[in-house]
N, C-alpha and C positions, 0 to 999 in steps of 0.2 A: 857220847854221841847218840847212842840207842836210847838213853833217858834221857834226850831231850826230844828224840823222835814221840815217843810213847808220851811225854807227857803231853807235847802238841795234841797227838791226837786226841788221847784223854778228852782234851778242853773244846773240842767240836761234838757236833750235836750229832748223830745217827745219820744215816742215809732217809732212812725213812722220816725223819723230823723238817728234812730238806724238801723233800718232796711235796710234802703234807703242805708245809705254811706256801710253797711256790702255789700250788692249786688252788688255793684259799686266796691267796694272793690276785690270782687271774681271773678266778668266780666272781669274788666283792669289786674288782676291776670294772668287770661287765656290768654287775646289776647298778653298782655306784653309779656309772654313767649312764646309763638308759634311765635312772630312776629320777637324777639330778637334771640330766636334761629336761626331762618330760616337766618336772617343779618348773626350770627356767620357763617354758614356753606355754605350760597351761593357767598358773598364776598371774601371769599382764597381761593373758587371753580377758579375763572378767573382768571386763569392764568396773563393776564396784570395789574389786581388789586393788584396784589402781592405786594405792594410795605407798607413802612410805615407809613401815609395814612389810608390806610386801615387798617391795626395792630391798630391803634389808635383806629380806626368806632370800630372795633371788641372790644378792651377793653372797649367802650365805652357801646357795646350792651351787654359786660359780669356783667356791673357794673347795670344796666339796668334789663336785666336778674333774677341777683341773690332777687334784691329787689322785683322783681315779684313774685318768690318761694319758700321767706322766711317773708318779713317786710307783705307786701297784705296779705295774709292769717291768718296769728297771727293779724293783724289788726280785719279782719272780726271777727278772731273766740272772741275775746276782745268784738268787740261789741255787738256780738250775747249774750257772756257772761253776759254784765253789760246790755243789754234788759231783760231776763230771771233771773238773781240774783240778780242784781242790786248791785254788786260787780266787781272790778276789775278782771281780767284773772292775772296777774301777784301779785309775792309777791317781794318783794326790790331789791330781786337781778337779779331775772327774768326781771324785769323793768329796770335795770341798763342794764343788756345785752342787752336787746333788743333796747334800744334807742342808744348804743353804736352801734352795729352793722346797725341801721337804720342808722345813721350820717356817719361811714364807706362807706357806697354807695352811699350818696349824694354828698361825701367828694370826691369819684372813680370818681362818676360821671362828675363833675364840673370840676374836675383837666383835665380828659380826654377831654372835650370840649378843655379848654384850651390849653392842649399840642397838640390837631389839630390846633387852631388857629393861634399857633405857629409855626408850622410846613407848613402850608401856607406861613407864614410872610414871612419864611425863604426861601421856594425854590422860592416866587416873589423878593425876595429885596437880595438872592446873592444865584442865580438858580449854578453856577460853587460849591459852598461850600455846595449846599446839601446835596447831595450824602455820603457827608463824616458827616457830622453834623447830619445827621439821617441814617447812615448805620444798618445793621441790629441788631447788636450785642447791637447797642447803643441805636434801638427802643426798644429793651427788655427789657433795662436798665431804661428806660425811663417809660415803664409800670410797671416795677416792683418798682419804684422810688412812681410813682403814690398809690401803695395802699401801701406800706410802710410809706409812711408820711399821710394819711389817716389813716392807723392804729395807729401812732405815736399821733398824735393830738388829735385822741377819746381816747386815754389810761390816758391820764391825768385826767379827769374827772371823767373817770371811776373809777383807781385809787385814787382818790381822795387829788389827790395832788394839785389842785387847779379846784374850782368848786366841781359839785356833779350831779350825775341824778336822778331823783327820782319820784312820781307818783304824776303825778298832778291834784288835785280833779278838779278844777275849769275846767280845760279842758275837763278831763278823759282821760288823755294821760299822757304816758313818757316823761319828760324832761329835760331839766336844773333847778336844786333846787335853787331859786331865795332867798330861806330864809337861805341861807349860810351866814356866816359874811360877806363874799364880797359881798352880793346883787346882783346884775343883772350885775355885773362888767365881770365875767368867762363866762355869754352868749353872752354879747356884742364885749369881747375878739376874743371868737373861731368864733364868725358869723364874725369878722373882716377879722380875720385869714381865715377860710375855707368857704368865700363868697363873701366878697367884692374886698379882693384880686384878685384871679380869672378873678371874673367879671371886672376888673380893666386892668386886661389881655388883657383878651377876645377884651373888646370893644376897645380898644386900638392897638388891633392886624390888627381888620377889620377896624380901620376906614383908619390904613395905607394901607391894602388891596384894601380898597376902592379909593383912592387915587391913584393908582398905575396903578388898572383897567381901574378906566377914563382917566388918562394920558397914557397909552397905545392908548387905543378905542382913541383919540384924535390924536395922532402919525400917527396912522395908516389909518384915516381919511385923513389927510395934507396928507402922505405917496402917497394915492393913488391918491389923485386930482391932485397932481406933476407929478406923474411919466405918460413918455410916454409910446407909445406901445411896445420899445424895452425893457423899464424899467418893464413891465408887465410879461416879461418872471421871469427875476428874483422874483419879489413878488412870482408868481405861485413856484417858488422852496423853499421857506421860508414857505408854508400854512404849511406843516406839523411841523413846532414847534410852531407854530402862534395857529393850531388847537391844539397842546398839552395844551398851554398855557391858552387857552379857559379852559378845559376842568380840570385842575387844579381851576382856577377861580369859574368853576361850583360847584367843592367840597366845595370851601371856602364858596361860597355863601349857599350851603346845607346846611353846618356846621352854618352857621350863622342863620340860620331860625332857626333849633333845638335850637339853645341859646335862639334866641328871644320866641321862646316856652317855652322854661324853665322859663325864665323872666315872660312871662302873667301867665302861671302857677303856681309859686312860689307867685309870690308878695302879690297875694289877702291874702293867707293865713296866709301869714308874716306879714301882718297889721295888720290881726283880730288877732293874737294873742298877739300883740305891744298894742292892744287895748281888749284886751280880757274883762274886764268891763263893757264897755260898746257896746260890742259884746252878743248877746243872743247866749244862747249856740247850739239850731239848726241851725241860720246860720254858726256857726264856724265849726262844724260837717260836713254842708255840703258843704263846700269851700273844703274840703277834697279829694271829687272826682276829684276837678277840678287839684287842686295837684297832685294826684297817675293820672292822663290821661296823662299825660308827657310819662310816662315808654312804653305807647301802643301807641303813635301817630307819634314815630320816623321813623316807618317804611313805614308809608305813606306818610311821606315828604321824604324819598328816593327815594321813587315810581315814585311820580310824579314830582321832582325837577331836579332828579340827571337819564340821559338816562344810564349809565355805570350800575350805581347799579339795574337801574332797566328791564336793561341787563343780569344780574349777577341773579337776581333774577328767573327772566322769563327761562335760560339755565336749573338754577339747579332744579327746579320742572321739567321741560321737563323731566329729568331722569325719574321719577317716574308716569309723566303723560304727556307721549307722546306726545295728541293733545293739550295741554296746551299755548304752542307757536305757531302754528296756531289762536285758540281761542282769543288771547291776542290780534295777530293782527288785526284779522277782528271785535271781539268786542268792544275791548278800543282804536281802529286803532295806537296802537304802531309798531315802525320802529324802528329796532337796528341801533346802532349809527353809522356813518362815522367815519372809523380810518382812521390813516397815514399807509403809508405801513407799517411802525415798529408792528404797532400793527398788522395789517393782519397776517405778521410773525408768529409773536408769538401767534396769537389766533390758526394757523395752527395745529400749536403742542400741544397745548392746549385742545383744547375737539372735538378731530378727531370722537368719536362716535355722537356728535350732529351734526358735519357736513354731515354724512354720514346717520344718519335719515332726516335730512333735502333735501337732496338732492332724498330720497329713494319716496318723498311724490311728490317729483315734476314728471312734464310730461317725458317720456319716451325721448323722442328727449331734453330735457333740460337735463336730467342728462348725456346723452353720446355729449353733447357739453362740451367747455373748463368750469371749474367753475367760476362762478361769486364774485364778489366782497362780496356780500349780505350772497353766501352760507357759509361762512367759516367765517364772522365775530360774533365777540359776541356779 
């Protein structure tokens, strides 16, 4: 009886490993949601972000979001639990939910990479057939397709129509019941299904992107070493889809950093529990954080990757905090981006109140001159 007591505890993690990932847990909690939120609501703020693209980022920051406000919190309150009890927070069915809906947003999450990934491919490799291939009606389609089959794939398990979830001592976490008669057959199934695939995507998607980009950049190169000075007029009338074209590339390349984030973030953890044996239970505990930091780090690679978004960002705080876009530029020396006239246009119409504080702060003889370029863009 005494060695079986000693071995239990053996197999649990420190008090202090409890504590640590609960706090970690409830930080990335916070920042996840203020940061995912602010993505939701400053991105279909710009007017020229409008497109689906962004619908995508957005379902991307909802899937992101939701895990912040739901799966982090029930984690923390879980471990605080089994520090002080030394008992699980969840009873079978509570634990079936809650890993079902934990898988639901990793399921949202990945697909939604994905269908950006894709959606790049497509307006580089047949830019004429976008428009209609992601029109609006068909991006909703497209999101609602996204957690539809994310819900469809977790319900099986759930259900228990093949596989099972259930509470795993050895980790102290909800998982896939490995002591089903299939064995470990229904977790390597759906990790096929709802991970590899994907990622199969994904990386497949950029490495055409990638491909594309440098044989452009290479074009364009030869382009201008050729051409003479008469030839120079014409290039100069081309910048504006050459700059669009950029600036589409910029999203692809954003989007592809957040994956490869997901990637360092994901993997460690997916070992140690491939290896969970001979894994000590504190380090597998705390590989944890490094996992949940994903959901809080996406909004700082928009920040600093992507000028548009973190254009987008900088406008829609200005509502609420006037000197905010001043601040930015002289502290972090940010410069909103150069558009094409198209975009001028349309930012015109777009957020007439930020042009008209913008212009209110400037010198007297600058605001009753013609407006500038600078003042009216996003």
């Amino acid at each position: 009886m005494s060695t079986t007591e000693a071995t239990t505890l053996d197999s649990h993690a420190p008090d202090w490993a409890y504590l640590v990932t609960a706090i970690a847990a409830i930080i990335i909690s916070i920042l996840g949601f203020f940061g995912n939120l602010l993505t939701i609501l400053a991105l279909p703020h710009a007017r020229r972000l409008r497109h689906s693209a962004t619908w995508l980022v957005v379902n991307l920051a909802v899937a992101e979001g939701v895990f912040c406000v739901t799966i982090l919190p029930i984690s923390a309150a879980h471990l605080l639990h089994m520090l002080y009890t030394g008992q699980p927070l969840f009873d079978k069915t509570g634990c079936s939910v809650f890993v079902f809906q934990r898988y639901v947003n990793i399921q949202a999450e990945l697909l939604s990479i994905a269908a950006i990934a894709i959606n790049r491919c497509v307006l580089i490799a047949m830019p004429k057939s976008y428009p209609n291939v992601f029109s609006s009606r068909k991006t909703v389609g497209i999101i609602a397709g996204i957690w539809l089959v994310s819900i469809a794939i977790m319900l099986i398990p759930l259900l228990k129509v093949y596989g099972e979830f259930t509470y795993n001592d050895n980790t102290e976490e909800c998982d896939f019941d490995d002591e089903v008669p299939q064995g470990k057959t229904p977790r390597k199934v759906f990790l096929s299904l709802g991970f590899l695939l994907p990622c199969i995507i994904i990386i497949t998607s950029y490495s055409y992107i990638y491909y594309k980009a440098r044989q452009s950049s290479a074009n364009l190169l030869a382009q201008r070493r050729n051409n003479t000075t008469e030839d120079s007029r014409k290039t100069n009338s081309h910048r504006p889809k050459e700059g669009l074209r950029a600036r589409d590339i910029r999203i692809a390349r954003t989007i592809g950093v957040i994956f490869l984030a997901f990637l360092i973030c994901c993997t460690p953890v997916s070992v140690a529990h491939y290896m969970e044996a001979k894994v000590s239970p504190a380090a597998l505990m705390l590989l944890h954080p490094l996992y949940w930091a994903q959901y809080c780090i996406n909004i700082f690679i928009y920040v600093f990757m992507n000028k548009q978004y973190r254009d987008a960002y900088v406008n829609y705080i200005s509502q609420w905090w006037p000197d905010f876009k001043e601040m930015s530029r002289h502290r972090f020396h940010w410069r909103e981006e150069q558009t094409s006239q198209d975009s001028r246009r349309q930012s015109r119409g777009a957020t007439p109140n930020l042009s008209l504080r913008f212009q209110l702060n400037r010198k007297g003889s600058e605001v009753n001159s013609s407006p500038k370029v600078n003042d009216t863009r996003l």
